[in-house]
PyMOL Python script that loads the backbone (N, CA, C, O; Angstrom):
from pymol import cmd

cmd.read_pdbstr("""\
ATOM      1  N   UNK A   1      -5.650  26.748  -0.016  1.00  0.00           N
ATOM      2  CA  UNK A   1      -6.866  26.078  -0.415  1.00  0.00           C
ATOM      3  C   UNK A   1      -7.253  26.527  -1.815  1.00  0.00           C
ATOM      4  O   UNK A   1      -6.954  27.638  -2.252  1.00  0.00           O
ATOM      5  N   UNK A   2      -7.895  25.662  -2.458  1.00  0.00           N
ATOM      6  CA  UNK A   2      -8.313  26.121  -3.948  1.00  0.00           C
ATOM      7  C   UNK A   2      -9.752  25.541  -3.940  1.00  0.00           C
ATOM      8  O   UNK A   2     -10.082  24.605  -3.212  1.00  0.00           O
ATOM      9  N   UNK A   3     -10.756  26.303  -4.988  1.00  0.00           N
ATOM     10  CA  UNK A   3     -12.064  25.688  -4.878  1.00  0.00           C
ATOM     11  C   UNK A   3     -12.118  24.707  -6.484  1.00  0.00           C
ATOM     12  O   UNK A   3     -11.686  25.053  -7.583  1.00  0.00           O
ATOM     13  N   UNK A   4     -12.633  23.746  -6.192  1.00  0.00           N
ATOM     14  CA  UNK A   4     -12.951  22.723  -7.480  1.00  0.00           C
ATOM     15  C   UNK A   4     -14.440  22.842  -7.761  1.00  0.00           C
ATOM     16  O   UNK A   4     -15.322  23.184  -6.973  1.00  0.00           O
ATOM     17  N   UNK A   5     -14.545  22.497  -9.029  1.00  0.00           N
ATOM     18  CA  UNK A   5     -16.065  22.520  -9.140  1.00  0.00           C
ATOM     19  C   UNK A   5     -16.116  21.144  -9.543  1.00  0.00           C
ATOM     20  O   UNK A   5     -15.519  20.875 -10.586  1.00  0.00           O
ATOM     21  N   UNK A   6     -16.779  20.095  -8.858  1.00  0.00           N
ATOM     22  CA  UNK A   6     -16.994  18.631  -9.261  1.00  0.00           C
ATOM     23  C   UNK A   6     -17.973  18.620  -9.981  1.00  0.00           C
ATOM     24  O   UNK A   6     -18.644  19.605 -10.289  1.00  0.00           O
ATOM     25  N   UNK A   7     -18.245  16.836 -10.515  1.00  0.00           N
ATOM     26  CA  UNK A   7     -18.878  16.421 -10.957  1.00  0.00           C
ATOM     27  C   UNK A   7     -18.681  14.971 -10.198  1.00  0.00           C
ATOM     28  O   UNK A   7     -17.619  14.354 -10.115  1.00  0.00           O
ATOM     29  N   UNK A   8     -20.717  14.344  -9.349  1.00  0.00           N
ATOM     30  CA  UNK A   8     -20.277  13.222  -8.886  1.00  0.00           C
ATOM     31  C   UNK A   8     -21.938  12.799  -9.404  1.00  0.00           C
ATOM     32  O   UNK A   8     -22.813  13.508  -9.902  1.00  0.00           O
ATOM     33  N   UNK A   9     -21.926  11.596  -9.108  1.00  0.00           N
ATOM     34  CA  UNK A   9     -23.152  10.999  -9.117  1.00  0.00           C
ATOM     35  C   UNK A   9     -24.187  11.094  -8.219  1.00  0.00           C
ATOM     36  O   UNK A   9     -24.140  11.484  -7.053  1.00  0.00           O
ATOM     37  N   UNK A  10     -25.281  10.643  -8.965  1.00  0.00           N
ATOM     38  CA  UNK A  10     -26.507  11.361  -8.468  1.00  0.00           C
ATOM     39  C   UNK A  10     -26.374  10.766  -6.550  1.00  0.00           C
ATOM     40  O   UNK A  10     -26.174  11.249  -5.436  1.00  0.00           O
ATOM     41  N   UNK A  11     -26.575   9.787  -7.036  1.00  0.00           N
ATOM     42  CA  UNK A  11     -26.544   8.669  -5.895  1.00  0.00           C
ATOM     43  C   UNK A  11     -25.326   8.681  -4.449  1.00  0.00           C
ATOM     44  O   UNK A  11     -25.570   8.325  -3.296  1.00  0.00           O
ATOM     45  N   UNK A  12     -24.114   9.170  -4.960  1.00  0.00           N
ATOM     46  CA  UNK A  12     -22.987  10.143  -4.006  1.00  0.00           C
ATOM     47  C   UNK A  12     -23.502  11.154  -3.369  1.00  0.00           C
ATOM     48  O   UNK A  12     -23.321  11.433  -2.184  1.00  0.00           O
ATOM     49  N   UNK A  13     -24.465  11.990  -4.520  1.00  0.00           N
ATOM     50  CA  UNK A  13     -24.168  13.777  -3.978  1.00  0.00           C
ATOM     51  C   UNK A  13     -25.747  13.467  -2.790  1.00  0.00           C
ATOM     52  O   UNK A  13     -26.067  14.290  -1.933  1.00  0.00           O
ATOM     53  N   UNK A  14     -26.385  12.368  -2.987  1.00  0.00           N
ATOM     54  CA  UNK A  14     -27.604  12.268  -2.331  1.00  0.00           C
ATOM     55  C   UNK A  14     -27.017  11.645  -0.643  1.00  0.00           C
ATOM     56  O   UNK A  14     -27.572  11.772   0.449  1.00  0.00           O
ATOM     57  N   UNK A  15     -26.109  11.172  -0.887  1.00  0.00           N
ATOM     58  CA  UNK A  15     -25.290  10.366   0.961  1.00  0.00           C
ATOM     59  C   UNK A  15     -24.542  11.925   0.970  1.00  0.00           C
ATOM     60  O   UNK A  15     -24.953  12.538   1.955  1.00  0.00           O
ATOM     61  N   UNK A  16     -23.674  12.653   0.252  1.00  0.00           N
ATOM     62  CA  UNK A  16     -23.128  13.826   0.632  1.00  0.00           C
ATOM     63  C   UNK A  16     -24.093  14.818   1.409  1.00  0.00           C
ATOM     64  O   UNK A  16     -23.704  15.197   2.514  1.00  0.00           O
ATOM     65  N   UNK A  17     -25.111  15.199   1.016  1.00  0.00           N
ATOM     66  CA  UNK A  17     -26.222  16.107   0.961  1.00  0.00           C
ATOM     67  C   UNK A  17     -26.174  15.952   2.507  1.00  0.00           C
ATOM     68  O   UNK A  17     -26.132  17.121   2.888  1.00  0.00           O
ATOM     69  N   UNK A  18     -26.155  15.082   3.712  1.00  0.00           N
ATOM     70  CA  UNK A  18     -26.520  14.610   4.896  1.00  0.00           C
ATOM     71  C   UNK A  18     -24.967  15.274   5.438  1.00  0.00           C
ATOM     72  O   UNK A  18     -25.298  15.678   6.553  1.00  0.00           O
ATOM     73  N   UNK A  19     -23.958  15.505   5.340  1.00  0.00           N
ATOM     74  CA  UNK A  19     -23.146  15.763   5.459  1.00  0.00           C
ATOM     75  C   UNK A  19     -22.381  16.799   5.912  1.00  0.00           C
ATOM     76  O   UNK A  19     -21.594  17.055   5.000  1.00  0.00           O
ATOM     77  N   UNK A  20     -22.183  17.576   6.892  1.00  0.00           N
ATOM     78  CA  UNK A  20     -22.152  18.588   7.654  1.00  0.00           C
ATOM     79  C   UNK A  20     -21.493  19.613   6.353  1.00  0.00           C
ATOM     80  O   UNK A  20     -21.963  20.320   5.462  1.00  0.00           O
ATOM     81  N   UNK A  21     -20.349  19.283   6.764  1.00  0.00           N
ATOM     82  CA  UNK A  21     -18.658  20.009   6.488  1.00  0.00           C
ATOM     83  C   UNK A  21     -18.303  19.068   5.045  1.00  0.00           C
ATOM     84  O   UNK A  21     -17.429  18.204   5.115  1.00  0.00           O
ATOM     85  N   UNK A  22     -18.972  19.285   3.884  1.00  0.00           N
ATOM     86  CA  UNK A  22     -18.736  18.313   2.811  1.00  0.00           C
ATOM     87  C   UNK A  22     -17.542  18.502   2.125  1.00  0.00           C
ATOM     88  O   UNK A  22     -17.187  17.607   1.357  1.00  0.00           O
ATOM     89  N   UNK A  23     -16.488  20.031   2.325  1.00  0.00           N
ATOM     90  CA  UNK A  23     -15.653  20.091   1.510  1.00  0.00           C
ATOM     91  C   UNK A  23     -14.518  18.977   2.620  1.00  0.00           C
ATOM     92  O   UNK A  23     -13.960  18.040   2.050  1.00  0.00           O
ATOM     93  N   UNK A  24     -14.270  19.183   4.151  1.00  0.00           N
ATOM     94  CA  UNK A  24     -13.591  18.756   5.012  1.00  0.00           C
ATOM     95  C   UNK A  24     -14.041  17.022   4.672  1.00  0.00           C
ATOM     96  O   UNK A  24     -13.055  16.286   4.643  1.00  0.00           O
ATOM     97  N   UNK A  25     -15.146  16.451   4.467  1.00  0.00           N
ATOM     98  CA  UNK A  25     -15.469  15.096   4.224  1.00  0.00           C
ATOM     99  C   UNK A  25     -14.576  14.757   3.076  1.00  0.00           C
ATOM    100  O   UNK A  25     -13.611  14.005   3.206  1.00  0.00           O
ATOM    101  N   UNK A  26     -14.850  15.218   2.161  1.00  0.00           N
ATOM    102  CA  UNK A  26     -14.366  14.972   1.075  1.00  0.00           C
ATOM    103  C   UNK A  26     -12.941  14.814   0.746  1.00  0.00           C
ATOM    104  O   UNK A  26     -12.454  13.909   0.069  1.00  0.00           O
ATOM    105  N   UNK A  27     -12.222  15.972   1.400  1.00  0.00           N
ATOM    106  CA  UNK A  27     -10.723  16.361   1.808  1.00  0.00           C
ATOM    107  C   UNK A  27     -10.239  14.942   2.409  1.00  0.00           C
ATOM    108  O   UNK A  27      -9.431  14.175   1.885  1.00  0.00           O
ATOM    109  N   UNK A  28     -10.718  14.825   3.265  1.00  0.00           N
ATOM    110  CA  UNK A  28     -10.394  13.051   4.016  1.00  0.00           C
ATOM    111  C   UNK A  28     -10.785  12.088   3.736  1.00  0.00           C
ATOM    112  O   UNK A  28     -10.168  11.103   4.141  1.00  0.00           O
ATOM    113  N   UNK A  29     -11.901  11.911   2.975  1.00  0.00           N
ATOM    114  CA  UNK A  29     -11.678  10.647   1.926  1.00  0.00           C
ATOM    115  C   UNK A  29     -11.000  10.356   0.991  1.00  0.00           C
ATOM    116  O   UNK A  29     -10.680   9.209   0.680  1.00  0.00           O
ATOM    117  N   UNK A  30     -10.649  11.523   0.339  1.00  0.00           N
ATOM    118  CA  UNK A  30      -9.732  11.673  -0.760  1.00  0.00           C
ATOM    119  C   UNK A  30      -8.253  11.104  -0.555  1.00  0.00           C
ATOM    120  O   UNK A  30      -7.514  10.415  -1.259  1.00  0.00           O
ATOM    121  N   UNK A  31      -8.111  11.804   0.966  1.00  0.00           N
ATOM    122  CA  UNK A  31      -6.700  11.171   1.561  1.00  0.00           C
ATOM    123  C   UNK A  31      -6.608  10.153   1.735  1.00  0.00           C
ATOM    124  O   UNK A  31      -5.734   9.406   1.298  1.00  0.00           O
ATOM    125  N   UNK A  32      -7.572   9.876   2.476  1.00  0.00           N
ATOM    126  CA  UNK A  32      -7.669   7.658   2.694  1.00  0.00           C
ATOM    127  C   UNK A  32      -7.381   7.370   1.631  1.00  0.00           C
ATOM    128  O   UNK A  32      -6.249   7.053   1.264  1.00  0.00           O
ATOM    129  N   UNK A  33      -8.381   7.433   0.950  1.00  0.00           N
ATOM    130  CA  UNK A  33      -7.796   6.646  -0.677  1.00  0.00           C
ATOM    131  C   UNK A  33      -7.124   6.293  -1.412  1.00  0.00           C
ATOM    132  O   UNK A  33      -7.166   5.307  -2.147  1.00  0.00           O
ATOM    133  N   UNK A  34      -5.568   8.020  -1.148  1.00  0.00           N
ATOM    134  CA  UNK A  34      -4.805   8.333  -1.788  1.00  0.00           C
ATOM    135  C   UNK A  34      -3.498   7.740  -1.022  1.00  0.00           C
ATOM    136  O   UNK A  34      -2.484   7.464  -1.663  1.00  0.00           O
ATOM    137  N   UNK A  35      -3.587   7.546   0.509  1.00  0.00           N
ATOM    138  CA  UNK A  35      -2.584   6.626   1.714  1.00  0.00           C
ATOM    139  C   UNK A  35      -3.421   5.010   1.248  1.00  0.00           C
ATOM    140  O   UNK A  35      -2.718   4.209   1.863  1.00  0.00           O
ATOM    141  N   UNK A  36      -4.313   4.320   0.643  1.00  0.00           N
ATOM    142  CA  UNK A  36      -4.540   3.092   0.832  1.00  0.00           C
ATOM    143  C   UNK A  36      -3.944   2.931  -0.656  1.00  0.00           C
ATOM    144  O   UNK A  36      -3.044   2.098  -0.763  1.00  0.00           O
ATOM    145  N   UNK A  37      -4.289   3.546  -1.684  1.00  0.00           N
ATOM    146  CA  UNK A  37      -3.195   3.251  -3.115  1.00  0.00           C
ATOM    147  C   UNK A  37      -1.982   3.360  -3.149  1.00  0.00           C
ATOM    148  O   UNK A  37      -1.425   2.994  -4.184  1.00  0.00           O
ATOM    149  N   UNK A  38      -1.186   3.884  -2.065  1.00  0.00           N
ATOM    150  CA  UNK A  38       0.112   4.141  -1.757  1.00  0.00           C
ATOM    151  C   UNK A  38       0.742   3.342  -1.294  1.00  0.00           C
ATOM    152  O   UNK A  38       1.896   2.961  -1.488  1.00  0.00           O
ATOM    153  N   UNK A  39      -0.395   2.920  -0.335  1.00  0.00           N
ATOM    154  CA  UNK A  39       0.382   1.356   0.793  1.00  0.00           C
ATOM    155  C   UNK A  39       0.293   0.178  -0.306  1.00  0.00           C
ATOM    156  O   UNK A  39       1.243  -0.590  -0.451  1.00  0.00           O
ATOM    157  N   UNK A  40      -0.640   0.089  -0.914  1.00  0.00           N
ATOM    158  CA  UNK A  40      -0.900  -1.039  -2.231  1.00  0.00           C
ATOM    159  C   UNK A  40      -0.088  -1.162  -3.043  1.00  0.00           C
ATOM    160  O   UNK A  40       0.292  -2.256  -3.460  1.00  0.00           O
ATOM    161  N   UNK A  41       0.295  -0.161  -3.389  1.00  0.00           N
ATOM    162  CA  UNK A  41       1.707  -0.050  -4.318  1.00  0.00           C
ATOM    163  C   UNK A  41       3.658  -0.584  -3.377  1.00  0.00           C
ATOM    164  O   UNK A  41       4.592  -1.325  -3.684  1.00  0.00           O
ATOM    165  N   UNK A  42       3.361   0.269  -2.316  1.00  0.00           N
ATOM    166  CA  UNK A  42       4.235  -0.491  -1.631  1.00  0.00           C
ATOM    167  C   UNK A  42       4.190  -1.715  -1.633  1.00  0.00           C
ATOM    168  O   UNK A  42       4.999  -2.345  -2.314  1.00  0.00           O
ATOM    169  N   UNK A  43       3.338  -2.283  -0.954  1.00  0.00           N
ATOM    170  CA  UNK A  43       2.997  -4.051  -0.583  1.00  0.00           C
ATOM    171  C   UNK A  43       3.219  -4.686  -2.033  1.00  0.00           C
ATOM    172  O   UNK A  43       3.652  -5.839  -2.019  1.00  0.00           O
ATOM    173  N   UNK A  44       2.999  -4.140  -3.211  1.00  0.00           N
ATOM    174  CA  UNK A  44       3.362  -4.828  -4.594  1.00  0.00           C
ATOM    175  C   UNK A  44       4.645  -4.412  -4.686  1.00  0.00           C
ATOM    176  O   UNK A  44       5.355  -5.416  -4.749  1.00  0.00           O
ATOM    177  N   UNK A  45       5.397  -3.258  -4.731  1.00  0.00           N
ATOM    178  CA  UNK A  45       6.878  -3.728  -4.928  1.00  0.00           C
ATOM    179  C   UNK A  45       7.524  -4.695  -3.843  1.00  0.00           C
ATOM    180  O   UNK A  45       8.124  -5.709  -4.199  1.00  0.00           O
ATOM    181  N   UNK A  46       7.356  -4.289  -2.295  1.00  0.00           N
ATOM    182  CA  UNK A  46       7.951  -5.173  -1.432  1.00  0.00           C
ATOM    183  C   UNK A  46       7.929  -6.710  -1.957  1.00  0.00           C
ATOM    184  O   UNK A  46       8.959  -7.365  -2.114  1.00  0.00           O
ATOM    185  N   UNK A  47       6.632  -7.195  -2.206  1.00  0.00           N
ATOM    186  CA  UNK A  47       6.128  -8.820  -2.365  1.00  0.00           C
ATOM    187  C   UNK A  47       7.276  -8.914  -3.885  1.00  0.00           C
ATOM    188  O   UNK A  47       8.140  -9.790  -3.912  1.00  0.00           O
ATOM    189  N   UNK A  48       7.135  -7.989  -4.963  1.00  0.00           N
ATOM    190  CA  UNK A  48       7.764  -7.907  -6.050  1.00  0.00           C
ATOM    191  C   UNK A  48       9.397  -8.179  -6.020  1.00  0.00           C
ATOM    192  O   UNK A  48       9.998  -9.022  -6.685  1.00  0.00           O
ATOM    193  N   UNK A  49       9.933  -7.280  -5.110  1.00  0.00           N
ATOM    194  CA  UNK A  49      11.352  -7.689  -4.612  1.00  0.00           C
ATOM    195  C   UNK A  49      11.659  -9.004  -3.810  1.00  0.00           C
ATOM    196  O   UNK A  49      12.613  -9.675  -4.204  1.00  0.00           O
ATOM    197  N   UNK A  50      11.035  -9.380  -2.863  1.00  0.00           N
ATOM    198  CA  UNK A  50      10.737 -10.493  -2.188  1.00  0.00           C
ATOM    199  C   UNK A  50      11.012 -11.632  -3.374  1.00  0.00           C
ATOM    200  O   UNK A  50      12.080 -12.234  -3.482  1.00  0.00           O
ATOM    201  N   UNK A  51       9.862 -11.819  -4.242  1.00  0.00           N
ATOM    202  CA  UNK A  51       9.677 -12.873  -5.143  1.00  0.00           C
ATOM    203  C   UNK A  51      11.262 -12.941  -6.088  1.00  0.00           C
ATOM    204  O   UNK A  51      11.672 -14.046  -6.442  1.00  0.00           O
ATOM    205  N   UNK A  52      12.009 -11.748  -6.410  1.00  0.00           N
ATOM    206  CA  UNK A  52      12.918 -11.593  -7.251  1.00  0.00           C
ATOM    207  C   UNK A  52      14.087 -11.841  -6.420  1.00  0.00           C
ATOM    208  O   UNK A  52      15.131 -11.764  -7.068  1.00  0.00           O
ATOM    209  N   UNK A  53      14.225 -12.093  -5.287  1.00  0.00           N
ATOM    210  CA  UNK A  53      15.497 -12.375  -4.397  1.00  0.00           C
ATOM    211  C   UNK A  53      14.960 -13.882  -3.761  1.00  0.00           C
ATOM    212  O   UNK A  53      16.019 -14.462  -3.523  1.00  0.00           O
ATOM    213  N   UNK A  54      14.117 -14.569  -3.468  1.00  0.00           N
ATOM    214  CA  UNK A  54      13.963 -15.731  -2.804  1.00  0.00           C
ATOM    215  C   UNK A  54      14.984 -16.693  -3.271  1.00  0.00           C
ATOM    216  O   UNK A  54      15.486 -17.443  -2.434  1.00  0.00           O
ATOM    217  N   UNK A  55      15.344 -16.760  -4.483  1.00  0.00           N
ATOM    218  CA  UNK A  55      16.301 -17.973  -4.862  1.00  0.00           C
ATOM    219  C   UNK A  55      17.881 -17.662  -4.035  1.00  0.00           C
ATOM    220  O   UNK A  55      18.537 -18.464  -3.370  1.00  0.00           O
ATOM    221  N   UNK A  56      18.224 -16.065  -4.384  1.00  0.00           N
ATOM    222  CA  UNK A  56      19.527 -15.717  -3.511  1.00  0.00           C
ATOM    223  C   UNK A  56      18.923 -15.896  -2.549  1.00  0.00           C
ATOM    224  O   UNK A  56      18.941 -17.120  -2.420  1.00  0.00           O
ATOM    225  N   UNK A  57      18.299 -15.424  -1.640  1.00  0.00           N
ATOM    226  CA  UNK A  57      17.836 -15.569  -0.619  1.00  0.00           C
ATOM    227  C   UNK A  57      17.970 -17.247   0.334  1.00  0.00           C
ATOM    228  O   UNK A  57      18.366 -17.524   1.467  1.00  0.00           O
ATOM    229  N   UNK A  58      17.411 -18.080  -0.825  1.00  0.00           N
ATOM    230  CA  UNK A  58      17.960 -19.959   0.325  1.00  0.00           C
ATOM    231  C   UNK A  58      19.368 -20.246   0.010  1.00  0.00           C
ATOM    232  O   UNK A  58      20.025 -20.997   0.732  1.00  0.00           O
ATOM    233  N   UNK A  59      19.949 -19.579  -1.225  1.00  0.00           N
ATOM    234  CA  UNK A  59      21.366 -19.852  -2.045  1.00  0.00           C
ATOM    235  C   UNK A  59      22.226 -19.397  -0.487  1.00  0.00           C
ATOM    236  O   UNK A  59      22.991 -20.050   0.222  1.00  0.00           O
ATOM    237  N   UNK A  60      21.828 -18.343  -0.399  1.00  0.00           N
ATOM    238  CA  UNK A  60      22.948 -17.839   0.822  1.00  0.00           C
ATOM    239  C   UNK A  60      22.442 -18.523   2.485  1.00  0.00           C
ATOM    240  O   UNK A  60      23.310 -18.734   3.332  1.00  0.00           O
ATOM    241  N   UNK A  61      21.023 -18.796   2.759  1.00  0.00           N
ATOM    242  CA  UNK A  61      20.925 -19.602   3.814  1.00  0.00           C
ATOM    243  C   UNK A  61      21.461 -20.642   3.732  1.00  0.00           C
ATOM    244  O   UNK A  61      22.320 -20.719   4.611  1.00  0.00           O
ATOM    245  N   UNK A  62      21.392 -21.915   2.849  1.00  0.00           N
ATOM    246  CA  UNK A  62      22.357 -22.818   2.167  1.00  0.00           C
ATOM    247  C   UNK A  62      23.088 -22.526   2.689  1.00  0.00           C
ATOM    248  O   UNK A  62      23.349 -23.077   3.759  1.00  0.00           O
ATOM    249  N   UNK A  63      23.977 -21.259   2.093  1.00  0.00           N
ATOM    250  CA  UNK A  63      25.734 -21.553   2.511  1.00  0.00           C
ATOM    251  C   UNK A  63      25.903 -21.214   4.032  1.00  0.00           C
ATOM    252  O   UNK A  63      26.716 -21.899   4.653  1.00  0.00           O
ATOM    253  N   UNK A  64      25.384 -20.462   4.540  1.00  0.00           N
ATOM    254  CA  UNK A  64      25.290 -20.534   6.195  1.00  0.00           C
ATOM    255  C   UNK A  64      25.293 -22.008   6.904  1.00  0.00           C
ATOM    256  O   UNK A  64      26.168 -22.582   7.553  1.00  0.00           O
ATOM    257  N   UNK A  65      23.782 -22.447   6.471  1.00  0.00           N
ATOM    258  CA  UNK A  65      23.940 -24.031   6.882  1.00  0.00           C
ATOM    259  C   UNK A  65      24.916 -24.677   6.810  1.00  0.00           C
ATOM    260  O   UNK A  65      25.057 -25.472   7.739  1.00  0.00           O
ATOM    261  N   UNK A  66      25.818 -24.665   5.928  1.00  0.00           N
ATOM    262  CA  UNK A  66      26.768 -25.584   5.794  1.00  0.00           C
ATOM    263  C   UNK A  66      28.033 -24.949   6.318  1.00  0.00           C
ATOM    264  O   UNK A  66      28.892 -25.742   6.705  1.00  0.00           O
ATOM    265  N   UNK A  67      28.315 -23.594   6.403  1.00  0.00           N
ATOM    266  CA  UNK A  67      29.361 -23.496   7.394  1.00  0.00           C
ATOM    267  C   UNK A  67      28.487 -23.391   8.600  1.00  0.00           C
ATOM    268  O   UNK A  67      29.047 -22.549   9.301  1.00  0.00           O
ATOM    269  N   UNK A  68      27.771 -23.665   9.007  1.00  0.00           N
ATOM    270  CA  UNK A  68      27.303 -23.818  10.630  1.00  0.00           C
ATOM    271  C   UNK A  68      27.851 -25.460  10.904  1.00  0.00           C
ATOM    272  O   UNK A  68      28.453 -25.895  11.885  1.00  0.00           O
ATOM    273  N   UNK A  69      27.401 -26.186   9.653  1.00  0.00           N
ATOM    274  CA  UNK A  69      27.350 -27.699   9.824  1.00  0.00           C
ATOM    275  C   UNK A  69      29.093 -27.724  10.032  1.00  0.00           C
ATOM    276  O   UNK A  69      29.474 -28.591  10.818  1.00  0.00           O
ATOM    277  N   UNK A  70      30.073 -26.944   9.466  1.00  0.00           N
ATOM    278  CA  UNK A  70      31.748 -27.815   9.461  1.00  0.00           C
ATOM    279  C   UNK A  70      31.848 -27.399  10.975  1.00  0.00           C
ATOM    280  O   UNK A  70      32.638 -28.164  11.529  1.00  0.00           O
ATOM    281  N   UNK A  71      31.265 -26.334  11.970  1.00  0.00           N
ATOM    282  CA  UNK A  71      31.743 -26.664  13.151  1.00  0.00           C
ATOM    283  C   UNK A  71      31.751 -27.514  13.998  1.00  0.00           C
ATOM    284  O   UNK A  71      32.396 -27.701  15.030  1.00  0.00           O
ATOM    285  N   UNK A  72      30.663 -28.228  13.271  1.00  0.00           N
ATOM    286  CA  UNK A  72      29.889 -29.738  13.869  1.00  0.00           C
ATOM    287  C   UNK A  72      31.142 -30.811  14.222  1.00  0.00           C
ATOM    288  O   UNK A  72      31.401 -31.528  15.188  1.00  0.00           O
ATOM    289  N   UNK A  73      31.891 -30.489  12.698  1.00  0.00           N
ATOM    290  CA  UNK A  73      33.011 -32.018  12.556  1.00  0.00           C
ATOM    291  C   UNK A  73      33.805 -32.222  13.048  1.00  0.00           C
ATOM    292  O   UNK A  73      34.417 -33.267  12.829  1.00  0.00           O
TER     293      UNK A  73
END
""", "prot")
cmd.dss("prot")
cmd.show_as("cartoon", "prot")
cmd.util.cbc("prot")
cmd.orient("prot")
């Protein structure tokens, strides 16, 4: 553990103030925050790769379709 000395706004430290265990509050919001910018960043490369393969992506369903279709003949 290490101690920080913050700086927050008036209007924060006044909802903190009500707050049992403020270093443990703080500790776990910090984390949420830091797991919801993480997943955000994921979900933008995934969608990012996604968007950059869709054309291979029907190119090769395409060619499936059509060798599915010659067993047809």
């Amino acid at each position: 553990m290490i101690r920080l000395n913050i700086t927050i706004p008036e209007d924060v430290a006044e909802q903190l103030h009500h707050i049992r265990n403020k270093s443990q509050f703080i500790s776990r919001a910090l984390k949420e925050k830091f797991d919801r910018e993480k997943t955000q960043k994921l979900e933008k490369a995934l969608i990012e790769g996604y968007k950059e393969t869709a054309s291979e992506d029907r190119r090769t369903a395409g060619e499936w379709d059509n060798v599915a279709l010659e067993g047809w003949k």
